[in-house]
N, C-alpha and C positions, 0 to 999 in steps of 0.2 A: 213652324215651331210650336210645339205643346206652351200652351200658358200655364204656369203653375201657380194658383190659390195662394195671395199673397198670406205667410203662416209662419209664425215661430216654433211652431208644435213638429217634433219626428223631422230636423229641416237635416236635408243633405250635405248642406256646406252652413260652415260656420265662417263669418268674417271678424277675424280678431282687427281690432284698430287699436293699439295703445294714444294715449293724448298727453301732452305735455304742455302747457303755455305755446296753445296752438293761438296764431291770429286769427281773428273771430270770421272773417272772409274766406281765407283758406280753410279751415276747418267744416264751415258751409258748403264750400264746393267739394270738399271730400266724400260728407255724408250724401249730398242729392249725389252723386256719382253713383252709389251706392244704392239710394235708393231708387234709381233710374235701371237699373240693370234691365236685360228681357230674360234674366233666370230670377224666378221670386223665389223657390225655394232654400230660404237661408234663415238664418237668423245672425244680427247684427250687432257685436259686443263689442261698445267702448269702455275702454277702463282707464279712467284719469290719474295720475301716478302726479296730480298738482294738487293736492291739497288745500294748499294757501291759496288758489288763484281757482277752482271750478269751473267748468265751461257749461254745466249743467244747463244752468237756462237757454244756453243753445242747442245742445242735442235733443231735450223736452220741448222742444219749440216745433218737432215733427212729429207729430201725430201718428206712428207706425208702430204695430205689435212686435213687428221682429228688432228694435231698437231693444237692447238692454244695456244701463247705464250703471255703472259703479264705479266708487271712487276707492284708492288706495286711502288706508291710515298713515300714509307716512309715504314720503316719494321712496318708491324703491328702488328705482332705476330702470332702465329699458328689459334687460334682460330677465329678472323678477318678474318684473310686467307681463313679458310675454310671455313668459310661462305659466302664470297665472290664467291668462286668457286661456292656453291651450287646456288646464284643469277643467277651465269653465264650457269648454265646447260641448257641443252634443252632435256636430253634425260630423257624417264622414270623411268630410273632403276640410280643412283648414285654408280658406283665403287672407292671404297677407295682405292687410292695406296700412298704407301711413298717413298720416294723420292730415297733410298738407300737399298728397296726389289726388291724382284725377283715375279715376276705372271708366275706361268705356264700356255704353251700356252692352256691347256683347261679349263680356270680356269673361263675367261666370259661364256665359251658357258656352263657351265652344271650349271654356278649361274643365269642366264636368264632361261636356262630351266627349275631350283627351282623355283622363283620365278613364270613363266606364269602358274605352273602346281597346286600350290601351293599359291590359293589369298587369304588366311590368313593370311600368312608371310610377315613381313614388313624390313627384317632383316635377309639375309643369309650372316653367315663366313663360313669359310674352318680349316679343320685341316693344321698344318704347319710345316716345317722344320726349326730347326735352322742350322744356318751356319756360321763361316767356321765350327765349330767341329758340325758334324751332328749331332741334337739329335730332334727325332719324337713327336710334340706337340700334343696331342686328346683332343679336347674339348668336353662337353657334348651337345646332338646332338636335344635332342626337348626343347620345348619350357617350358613344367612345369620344366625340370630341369635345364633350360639354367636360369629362373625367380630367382629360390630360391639359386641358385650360384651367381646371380649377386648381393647378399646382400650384399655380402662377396670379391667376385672375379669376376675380369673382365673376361669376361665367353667367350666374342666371341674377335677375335683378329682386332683388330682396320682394317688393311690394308689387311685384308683378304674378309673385307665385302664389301656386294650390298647391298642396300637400298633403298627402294621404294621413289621414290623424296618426293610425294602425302601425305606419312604419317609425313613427316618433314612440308611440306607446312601448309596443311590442321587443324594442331595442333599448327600451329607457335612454331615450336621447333628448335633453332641453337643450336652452341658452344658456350660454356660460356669461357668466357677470364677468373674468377674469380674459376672457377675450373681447369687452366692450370697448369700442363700439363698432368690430367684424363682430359682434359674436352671431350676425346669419352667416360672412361665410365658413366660419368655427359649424354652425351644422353643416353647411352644404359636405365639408371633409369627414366630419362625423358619419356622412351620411353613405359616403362613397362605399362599395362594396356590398352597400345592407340595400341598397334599390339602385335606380335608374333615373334618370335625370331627361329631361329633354325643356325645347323652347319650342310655341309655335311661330311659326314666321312670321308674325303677323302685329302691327304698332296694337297694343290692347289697352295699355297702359299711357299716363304722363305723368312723367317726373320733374317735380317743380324745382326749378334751378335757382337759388336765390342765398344771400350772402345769411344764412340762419342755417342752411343744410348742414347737419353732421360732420359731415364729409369736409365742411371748410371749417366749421367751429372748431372741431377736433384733428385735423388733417395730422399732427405729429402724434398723437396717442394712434390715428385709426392708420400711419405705417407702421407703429411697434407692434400693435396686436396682429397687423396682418403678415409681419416676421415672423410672430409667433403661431400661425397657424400652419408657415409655411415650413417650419420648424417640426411641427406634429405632420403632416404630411411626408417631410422626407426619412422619418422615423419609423411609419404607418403603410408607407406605400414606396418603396424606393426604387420597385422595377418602372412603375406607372414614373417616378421624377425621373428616372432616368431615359425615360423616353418622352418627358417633360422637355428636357436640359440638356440644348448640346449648344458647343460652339466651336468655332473653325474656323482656322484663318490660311489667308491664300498671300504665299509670300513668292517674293522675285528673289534670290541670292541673300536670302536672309531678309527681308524687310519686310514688311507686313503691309500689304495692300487693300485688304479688306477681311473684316472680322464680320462674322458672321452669327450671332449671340441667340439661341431660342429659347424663349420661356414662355412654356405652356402653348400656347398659338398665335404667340405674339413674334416675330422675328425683327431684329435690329440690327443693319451692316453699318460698319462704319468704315469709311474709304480715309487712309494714309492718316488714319488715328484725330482724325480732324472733324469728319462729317458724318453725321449720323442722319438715317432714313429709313423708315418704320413700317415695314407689311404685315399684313394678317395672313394667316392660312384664310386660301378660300371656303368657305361656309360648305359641308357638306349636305348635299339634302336626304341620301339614303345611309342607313345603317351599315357601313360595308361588308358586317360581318356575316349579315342576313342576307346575303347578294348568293341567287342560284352558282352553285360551282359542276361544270359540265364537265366531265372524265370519257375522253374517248378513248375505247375498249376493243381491246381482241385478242383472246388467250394470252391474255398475261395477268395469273391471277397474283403472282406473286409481288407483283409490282402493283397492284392494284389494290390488295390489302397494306403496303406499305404508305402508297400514297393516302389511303382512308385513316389511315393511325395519327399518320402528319396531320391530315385536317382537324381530326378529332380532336390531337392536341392542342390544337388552338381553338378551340368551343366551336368549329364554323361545323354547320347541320344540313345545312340547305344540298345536300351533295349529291348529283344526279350523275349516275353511270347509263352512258350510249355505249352498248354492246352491238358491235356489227358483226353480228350472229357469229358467235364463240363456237367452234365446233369443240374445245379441251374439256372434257367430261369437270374435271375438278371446278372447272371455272361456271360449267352450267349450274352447278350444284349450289355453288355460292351464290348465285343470284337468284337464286329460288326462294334464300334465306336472307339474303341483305338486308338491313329493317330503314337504305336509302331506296330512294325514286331510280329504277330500272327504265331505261326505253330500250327495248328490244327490236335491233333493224331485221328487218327478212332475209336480206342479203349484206356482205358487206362492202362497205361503202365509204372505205376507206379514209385515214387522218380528219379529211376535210366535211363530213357525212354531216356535223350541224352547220354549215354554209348550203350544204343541197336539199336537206329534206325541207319540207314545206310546216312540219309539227313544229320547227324549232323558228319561225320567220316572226315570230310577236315577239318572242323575246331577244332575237337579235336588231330587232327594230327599233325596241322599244325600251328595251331594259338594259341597266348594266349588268353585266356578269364577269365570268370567271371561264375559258376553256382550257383543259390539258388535256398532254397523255396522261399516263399514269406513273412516267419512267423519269419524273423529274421531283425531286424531294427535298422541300427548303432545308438547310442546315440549323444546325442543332443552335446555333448563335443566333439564328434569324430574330428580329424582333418581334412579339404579335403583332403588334399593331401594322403587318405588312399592308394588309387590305384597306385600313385605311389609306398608311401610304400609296399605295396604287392612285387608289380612288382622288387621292389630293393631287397626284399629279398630271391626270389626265384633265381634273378642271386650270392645272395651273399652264397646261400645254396645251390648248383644243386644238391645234395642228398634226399630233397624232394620234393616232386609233386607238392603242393599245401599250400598255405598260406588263411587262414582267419580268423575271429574275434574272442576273446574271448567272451563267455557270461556271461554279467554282473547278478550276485545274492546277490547283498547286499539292493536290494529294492523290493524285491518279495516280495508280501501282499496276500497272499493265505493260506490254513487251515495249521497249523504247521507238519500234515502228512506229506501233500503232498511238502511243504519246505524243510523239514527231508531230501526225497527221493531225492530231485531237485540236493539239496547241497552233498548229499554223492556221486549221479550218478556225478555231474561237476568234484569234486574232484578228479574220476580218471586220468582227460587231464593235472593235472595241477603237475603231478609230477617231471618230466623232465626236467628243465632248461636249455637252450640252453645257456643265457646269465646272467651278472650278475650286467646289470643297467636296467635303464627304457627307455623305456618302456620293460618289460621284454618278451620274446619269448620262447615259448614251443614246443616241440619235442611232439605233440600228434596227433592221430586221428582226421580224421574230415569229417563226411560224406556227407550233400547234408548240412549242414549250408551254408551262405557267403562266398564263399572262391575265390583266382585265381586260375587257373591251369597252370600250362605247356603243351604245346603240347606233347603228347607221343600218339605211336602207340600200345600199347595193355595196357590199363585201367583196367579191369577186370582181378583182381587177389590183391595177396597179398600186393600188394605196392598202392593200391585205398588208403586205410585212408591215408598213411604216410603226415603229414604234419607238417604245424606249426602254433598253435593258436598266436596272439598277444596279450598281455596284456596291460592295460590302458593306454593311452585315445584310444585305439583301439579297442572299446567292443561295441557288440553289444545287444541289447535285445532279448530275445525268448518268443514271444508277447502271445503264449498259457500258458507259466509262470505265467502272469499276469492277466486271467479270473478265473471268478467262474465256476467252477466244474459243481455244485451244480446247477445254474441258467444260463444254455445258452439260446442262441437269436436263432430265427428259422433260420438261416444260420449252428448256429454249429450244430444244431440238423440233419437238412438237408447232412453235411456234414460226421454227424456222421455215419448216415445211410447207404450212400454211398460208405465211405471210403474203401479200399480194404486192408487195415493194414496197408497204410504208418504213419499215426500219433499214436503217442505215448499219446498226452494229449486232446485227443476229449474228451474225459468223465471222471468221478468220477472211472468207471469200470476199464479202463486204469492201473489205478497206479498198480494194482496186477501185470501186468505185469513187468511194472518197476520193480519192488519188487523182482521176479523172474528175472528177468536178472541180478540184483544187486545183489543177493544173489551168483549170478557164480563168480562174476567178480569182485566184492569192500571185502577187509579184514579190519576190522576196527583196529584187535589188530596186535601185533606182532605174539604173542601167538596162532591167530587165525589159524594161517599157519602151527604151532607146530601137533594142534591137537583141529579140531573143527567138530562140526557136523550140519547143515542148511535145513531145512525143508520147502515144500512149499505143495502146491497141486498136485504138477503138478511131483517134482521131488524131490530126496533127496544130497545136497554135503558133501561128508567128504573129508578132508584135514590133512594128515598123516605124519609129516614132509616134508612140502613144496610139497607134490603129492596130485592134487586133481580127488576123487573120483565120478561121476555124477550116479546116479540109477534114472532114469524116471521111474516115476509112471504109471500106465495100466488105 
């Protein structure tokens, strides 16, 4: 690590500390904290808001240039205070300390290295210790999940953060005296929208626990102000509360068995209105939104600018089309121009093409992501925050592979055969119930639909399907559902020609197929399983109490 020239001169971060009738001990260990760091470029403003009471002769009792001491004429209050301090800054970066924590000494140098490395971020905290009785505080670490906790919960810890000066300037954003004493998580709301927010994993900070904290002095003023913030957030942001704020309850013949309450990333069930029991969302460690999304391709342009429209509208960018060599002239043209990441196969190599090629084995190893076709399109209600969703459910199930959409069929307007077929194939994903609110989750298959994956190092085999569909508002469409059979456009026809078996609804001819697959695999009665017999073209099933017999035809 660079030593930097201990220097109050041009300093990069600025440490505001307001002081108030700090005891003369903790206030000691606050400053060596301080002045122990291994980043020295700063400079070091306390500003006494105690008139009557001085601490002077202790802060002057350290001998350091980057120390600058001033006192208030008059107590002005915390929020005065610290807006004063931010007038008084020079450096770029704003370090919060309080007056009676502890900074670990590498707690500037790796929140300057966040922020230079990192110029989206207007707002880095630290995980922290409380103290004296130790106990390990984790906050949640990116920015979509730091957003939708701060509905609810002050998500990043006041005196553990850095903040970009530029984004408070630039937006004229202080402390409000009128939300004291939230008024940091009064900016953290402020702030939402205008930056980015994240924690690093990592304990940086201590939070000294003791019956003079704020937090117990004031404990009935700091829940009115923190209503009142929550208040300006559902006025400010009411798509982000409302994917804050759900709740749901699982009843038997009317009675209520379990209430299920989420605020922000805090979730609380309470069992037969009696017992309450408190989880968090698991801690995300990737941005979901910035997670590669793979589109596997072949002549279907029109689905495939459909599905890019979808993503776009949810800001996701990262979006990589596998073409397994497109012979439809319209479609080579578009990929000439696409301004995403193209991999271009030589041959094609059908649905499964990033499980076999070798280009794509780091990031199925190693990375989470995203694979589709291009033929499945979330609905217009879907919420954005799907990808997070995903991504929270695969750490809160690491027994399956992969999560993705359910498909919605209560508006498919196609010939009642082929509906017949659609509804009876869907219904097999949909028997398993993982949960028993909403949105509800299914323990089914799922094979090249919308889904996340997890990284795993051998995909090919048994545990490929295992996954988990989502049920509503998390459904997407399956756009070949919704054409005519009967009358395609020179694309499907084109495609039809082409195709090497991966589609199932290019044509009218298709359904037989279905038909015969369905016939292995759906039982419609109880009975059926007793003792049935199933004919097709191709082959014959009998089912002899619960053993089924297969005879292919010659």
């Amino acid at each position: 690590m660079n030593i930097i020239k201990k220097t109050a001169e041009n300093p990069q971060v600025s440490v505001l500390m307001p002081v108030y009738k700090t005891p003369e001990k903790y206030l000691q260990e606050a400053i060596e904290s301080i002045l122990n760091q291994t980043f020295h470029n700063f400079e070091f403003l306390i500003l006494d808001d105690c008139p009557e009471q001085p601490v002077g002769h202790i802060v002057q009792s350290y001998k350091d240039k980057r120390i600058k001491y001033s006192v208030n004429p008059y107590n002005m209050g915390i929020s005065a205070t610290r807006n004063k301090l931010i007038d008084m800054a020079q450096g770029k970066y704003l370090a919060i300390m309080d007056h009676d924590d502890i900074a670990l000494p590498e707690r500037f140098a790796k929140e300057v290295c966040f922020l230079d490395t990192h110029p989206d971020i207007g707002v880095v905290g630290t995980w922290y210790e409380r103290f004296p009785r130790t106990k390990i505080k984790k906050r949640y670490i990116i920015n979509s999940q730091i957003e939708r906790d701060l509905m609810y919960n002050c998500s990043i810890l006041h005196p553990s953060a850095m903040i970009r000066k530029s984004i408070l300037v630039d937006n004229n954003i202080r402390y409000e005296s009128k939300f004291s004493p939230a008024e940091d998580y009064m900016l953290w709301a402020r702030l939402i929208g205008k930056t980015k927010f994240a924690n690093i994993p990592e304990v940086l900070q201590k939070y000294r626990d003791y019956a003079y904290n704020t937090s117990k002095t004031q404990s009935a003023k700091m829940k009115e102000s923190s209503k009142k913030v929550h208040l300006f957030l559902e006025q400010k942001h009411p798509q982000l509360m409302s994917q804050a704020s759900t709740t749901q309850t699982y009843k038997i013949c009317g009675f209520p068995l379990v209430k299920r309450d989420k605020k922000g990333c805090v979730i609380k069930y309470t069992y037969f209105g009696l017992f309450k029991t408190i989880r968090h969302e698991p801690i995300m460690t990737y941005e979901a939104d910035n997670l590669p999304i793979y589109i596997i391709n072949f002549n279907r342009l029109t689905y495939l600018k459909q599905m890019i429209a979808m993503l776009e509208k949810y800001k996701l960018r990262n979006i990589h089309i596998i073409d397994n060599a497109s012979t439809y002239p319209p479609m080579i043209e578009y990929l000439k121009h696409t301004p995403h990441t193209v991999h271009r196969m030589p041959e094609n190599y059908g649905h499964m093409v990033f499980f076999h090629r070798d280009e794509f084995k780091n990031v199925r190893e190693n990375e989470y992501y995203v694979m589709t076709d291009p033929d499945v399109i979330a609905i217009n209600e879907c919420p954005k925050d799907f990808m997070d969703y995903f991504y929270q459910l695969l750490q809160q199930y690491p027994e399956f592979n992969k999560v993705g959409f359910s498909l919605k069929t209560d508006d498919i307007n196609c010939s009642p055969e082929a509906k017949a077929l659609i509804l009876k194939w869907e219904n097999l994903f949909y028997k398993h119930r993982l949960n028993n609110y909403t949105p509800y989750l299914y323990a089914s298959a799922i094979d090249t639909t919308f889904a996340m994956y997890r990284p795993l190092k051998n995909w090919i085999g048994k545990n490929f399907y295992k996954g988990i569909r989502t049920g509503a508002p998390y459904e997407a469409r399956h756009l070949p559902w919704y054409k005519d059979l009967h009358n395609l456009s020179d694309e499907d026809k084109f495609y039809a020609q082409t195709d090497c078996g991966s589609g199932n609804w290019n044509d009218a001819n298709n359904l037989e197929k279905i038909k015969i697959c369905l016939m292995s695999k759906a039982v419609d009665t109880w009975w059926e399983n007793i003792f049935s017999i199933k004919k097709s073209h191709k082959r014959t099933i009998m089912r002899i109490l619960g053993i089924k017999f297969t005879f292919n035809k010659k």
